[in-house]
C-alpha positions as CSV (number, residue, x, y, z in Angstrom):
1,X,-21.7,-14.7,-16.6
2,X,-21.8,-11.8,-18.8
3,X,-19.1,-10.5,-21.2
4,X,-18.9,-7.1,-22.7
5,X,-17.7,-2.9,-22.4
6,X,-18.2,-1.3,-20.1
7,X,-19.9,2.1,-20.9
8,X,-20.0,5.2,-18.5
9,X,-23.5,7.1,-18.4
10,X,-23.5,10.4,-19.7
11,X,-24.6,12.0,-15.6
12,X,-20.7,10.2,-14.9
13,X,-22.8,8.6,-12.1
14,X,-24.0,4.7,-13.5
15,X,-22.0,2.1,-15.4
16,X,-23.2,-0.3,-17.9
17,X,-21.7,-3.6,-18.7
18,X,-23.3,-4.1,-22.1
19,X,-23.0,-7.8,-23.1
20,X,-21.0,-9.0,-26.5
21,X,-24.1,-10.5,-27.6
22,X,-26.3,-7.3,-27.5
23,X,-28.9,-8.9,-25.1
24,X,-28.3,-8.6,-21.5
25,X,-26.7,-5.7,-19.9
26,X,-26.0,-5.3,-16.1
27,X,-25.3,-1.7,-13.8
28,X,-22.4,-2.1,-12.4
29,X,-21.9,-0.4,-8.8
30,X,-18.7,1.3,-7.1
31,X,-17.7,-1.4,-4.9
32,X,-18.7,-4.2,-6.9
33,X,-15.9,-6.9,-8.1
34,X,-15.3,-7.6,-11.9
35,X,-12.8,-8.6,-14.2
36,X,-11.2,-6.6,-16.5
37,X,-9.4,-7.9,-19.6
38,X,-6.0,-6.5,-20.0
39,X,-3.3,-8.0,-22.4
40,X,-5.5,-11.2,-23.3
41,X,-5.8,-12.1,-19.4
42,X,-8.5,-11.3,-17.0
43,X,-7.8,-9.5,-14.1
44,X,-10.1,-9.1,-10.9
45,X,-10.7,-5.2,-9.9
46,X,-13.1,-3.9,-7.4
47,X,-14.6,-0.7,-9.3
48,X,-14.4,2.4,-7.2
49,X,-16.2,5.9,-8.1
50,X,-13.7,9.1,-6.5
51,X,-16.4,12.2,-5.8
52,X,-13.1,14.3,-5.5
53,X,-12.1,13.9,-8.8
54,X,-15.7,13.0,-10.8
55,X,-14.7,9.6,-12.2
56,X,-15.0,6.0,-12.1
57,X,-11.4,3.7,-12.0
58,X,-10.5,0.6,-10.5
59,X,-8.8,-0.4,-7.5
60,X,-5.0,-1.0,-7.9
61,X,-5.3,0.4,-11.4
62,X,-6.5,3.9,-11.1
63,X,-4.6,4.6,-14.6
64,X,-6.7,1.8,-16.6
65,X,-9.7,3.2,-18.4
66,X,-12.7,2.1,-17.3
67,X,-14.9,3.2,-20.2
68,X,-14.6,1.3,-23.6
69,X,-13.0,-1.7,-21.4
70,X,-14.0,-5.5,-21.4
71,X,-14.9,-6.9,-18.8
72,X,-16.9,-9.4,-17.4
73,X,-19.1,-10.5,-14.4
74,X,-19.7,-13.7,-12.7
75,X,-23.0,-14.6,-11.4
C-alpha cells in the first residue's frame, strides 16, 4: 500500500503518486483504481485522462483536483 500526492508531470501526460514517507513512488495510469482522500474519508476513483480537454480527473468527480491530492494505492 502506498500513501501520498499525487503530482502531475510537467508533459500533462504521467502521474506520480509520491509516497508520505519520501521513498517509494508509483506511475499511476488512466484507468487505474485508487483512492482519493476527501473530507478525512477515502474514496475509490478510477483515474481517467480526457485528450479533448488535456487533463487528468477522476471518474464521478471530474471537478476534484487531481494534482496536489492524497491518495493512496493498494497492492
Amino acid at each position: 500500500m502506498i500513501i501520498g500526492f499525487l503530482t502531475i508531470g510537467k508533459d500533462s501526460h504521467s502521474c506520480v503518486l509520491s509516497a508520505l514517507n519520501g521513498k517509494d513512488q508509483s506511475v499511476i495510469m488512466p484507468g487505474q483504481y485508487l483512492y482519493v482522500n476527501v473530507s478525512n474519508g477515502w474514496i475509490p476513483v478510477e483515474l481517467k485522462y480526457s485528450d479533448r480537454i488535456g487533463r487528468y480527473y477522476f471518474s464521478h468527480l471530474p471537478e476534484l483536483p487531481v494534482n496536489g491530492r492524497m491518495a493512496m494505492v493498494k497492492s
